[in-house]
C-alpha positions in Angstrom: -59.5 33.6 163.6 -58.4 32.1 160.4 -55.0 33.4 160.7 -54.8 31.6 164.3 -56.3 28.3 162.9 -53.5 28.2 160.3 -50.7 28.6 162.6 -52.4 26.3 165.1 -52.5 23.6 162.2 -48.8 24.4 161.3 -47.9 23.9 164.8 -49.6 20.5 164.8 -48.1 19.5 161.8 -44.3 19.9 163.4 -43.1 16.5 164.9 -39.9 16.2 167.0 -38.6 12.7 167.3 -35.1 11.5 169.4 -33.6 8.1 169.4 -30.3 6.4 170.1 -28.4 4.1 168.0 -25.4 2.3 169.8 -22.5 1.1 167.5 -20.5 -1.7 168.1 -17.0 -3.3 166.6 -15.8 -7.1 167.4 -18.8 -6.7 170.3 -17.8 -3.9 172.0 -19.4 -0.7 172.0 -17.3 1.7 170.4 -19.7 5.3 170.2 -23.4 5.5 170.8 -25.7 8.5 168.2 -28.3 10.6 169.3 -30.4 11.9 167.3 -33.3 14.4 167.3 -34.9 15.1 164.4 -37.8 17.7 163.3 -40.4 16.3 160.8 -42.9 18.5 159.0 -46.3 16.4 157.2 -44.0 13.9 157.5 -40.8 15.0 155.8 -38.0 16.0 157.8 -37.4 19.7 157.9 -34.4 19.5 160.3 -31.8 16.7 161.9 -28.5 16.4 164.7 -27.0 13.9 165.2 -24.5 13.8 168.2 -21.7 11.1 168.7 -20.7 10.3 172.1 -18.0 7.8 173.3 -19.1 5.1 175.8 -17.4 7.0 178.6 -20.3 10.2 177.8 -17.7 12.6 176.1 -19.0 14.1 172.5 -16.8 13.3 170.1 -18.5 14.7 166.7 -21.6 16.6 165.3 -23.6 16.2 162.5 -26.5 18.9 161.3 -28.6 18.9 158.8 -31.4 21.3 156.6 -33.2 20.0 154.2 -35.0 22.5 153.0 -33.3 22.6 150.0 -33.2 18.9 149.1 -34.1 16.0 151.4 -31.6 14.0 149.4 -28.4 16.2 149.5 -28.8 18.1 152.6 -26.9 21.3 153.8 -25.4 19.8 156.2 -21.8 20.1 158.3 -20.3 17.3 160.5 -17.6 18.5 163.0 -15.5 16.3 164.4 -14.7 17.6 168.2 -11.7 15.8 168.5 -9.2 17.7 165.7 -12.1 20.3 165.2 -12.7 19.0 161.0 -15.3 20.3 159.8 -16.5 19.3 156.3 -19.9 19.2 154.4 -22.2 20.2 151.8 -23.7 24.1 151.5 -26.1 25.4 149.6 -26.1 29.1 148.1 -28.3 30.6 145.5 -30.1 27.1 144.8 -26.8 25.3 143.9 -25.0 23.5 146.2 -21.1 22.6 146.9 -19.1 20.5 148.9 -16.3 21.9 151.0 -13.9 21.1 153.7 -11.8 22.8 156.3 -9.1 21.0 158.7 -7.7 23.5 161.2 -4.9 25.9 160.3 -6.1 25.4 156.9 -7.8 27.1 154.3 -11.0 25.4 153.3 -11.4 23.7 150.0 -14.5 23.6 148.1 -16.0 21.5 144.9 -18.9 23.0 143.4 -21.8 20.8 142.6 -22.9 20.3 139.0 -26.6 19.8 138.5 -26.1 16.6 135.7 -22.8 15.2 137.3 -24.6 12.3 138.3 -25.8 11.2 134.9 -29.7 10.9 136.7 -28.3 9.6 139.8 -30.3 10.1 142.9 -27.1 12.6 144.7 -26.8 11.6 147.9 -25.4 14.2 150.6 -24.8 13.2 154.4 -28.1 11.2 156.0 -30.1 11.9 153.2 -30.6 8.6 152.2 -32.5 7.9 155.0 -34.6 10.7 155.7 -35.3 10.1 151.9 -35.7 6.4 152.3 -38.0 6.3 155.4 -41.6 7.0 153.7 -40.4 5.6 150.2 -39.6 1.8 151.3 -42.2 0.5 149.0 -40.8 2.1 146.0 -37.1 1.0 146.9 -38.6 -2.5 147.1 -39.5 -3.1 144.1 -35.6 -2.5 141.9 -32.1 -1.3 142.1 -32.1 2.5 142.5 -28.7 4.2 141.4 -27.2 7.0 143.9 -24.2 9.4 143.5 -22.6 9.9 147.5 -21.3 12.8 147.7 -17.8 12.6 150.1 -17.3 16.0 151.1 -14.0 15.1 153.2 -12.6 14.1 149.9 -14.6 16.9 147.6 -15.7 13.5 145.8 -18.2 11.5 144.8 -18.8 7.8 143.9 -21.8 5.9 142.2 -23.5 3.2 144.5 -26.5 0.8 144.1 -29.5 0.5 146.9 -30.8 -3.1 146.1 -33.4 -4.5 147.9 -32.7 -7.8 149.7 -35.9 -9.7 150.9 -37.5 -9.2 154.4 -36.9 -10.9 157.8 -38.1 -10.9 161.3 -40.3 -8.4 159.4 -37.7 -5.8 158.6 -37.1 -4.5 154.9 -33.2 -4.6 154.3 -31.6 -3.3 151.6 -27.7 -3.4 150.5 -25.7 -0.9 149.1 -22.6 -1.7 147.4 -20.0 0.8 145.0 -20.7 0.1 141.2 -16.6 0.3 141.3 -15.1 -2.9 141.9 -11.9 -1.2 143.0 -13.9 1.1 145.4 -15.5 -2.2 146.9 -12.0 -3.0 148.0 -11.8 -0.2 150.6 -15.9 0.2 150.6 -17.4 -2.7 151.6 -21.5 -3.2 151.4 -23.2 -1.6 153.4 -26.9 -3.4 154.8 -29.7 -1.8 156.3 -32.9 -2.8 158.7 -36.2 -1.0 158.6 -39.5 -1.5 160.0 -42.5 -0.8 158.0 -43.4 2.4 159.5 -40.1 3.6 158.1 -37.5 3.5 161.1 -34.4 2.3 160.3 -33.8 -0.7 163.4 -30.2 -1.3 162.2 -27.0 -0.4 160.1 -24.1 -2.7 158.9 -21.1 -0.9 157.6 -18.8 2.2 157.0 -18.8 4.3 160.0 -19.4 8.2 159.4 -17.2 8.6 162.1 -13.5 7.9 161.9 -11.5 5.8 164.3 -9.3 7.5 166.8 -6.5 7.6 164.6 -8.8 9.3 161.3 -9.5 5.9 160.2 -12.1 4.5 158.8 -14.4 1.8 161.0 -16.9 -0.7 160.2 -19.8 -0.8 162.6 -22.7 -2.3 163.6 -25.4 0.3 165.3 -28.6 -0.9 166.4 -31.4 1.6 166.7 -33.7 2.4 169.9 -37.0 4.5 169.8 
């Protein structure tokens, strides 16, 4: 009996959520997300994202597992359209980034624990899923990030600063601490409501253009 009650309550405690976000460049709608995401006592255990073209063709994946860090994620995007694949693994409790176009061997950059000089690393969405259920805390100063970029096997420093409220959503801006880097990295701004959904997103597209560019979007979230 108490063995059933504990799996019962485990069961319970396991939250799937979907949404859709739909991006949009100069107005037009250039790829819409969907997500679906598996939340355990609130933290997220496990996330896909799926990119789909306006015309309903998927154009790129994105997993995630947390289970190691909710920050820096194991996670791998795949782009369907040149079959890229690129991400951030995790073996034996230390992680790496690595990267693999096709034809070619893939490249890997291991993952020192102090590279970030006490920077919060950042690895795929884990900025939001860490984000979501800490808004008060980002609120209240600056907070210094390290995003990883595994398609480059890099990573550059950032700043989350909290920019006021309105039309009571919390939005936040995150610019590169390198002014050069702001020259091909613009801010990035982002929307969320108090229970921690993130409405909307200004900025750097994860996925490239058609060409392998990258895109500035807008996406604005639907639950």
């Amino acid at each position: 009996m108490i063995t059933l009650f504990l799996v019962l309550s485990a069961f319970a405690a396991d939250v799937t959520l979907t949404h859709k976000g739909t991006a949009t460049k100069d107005g037009k709608v250039v790829y819409i997300e969907q997500h679906e995401a598996l939340f355990r006592d609130g933290e997220a255990v496990t996330a896909k994202t799926t990119y789909v073209d306006p015309e309903g063709k998927t154009e790129a994946t994105l997993t995630s597992d947390f289970k190691n860090s909710i920050t820096n994620a194991d996670h791998e995007f795949h782009d369907l359209r040149d079959n890229r694949r690129y991400g951030v693994r995790w073996k034996e409790g230390k992680a790496e980034m690595w990267d693999q176009e096709v034809g070619e061997k893939e490249r890997t950059e291991k993952i020192d624990k102090d590279f970030a000089d006490g920077k919060l690393v950042i690895g795929g969405q884990g900025l939001h899923y860490h984000m979501r259920t800490r808004l008060a805390e980002f609120a209240k100063k600056d907070t210094a990030i390290a995003i990883l970029i595994p398609g480059k096997l890099d990573w550059y420093s950032f700043l989350v600063t909290p920019a006021g409220e309105s039309k009571g959503l919390k939005k936040f801006v995150i610019k590169a601490q390198s002014a050069f880097l702001r020259m091909f990295a613009p801010k990035l701004e982002v929307w969320y409501a108090d229970d921690g959904k993130l409405m909307r997103y200004r900025g750097l597209s994860n996925l490239p253009d058609a060409k392998g560019g990258n895109q500035q979007v807008e996406i604005k979230y639907d639950y």
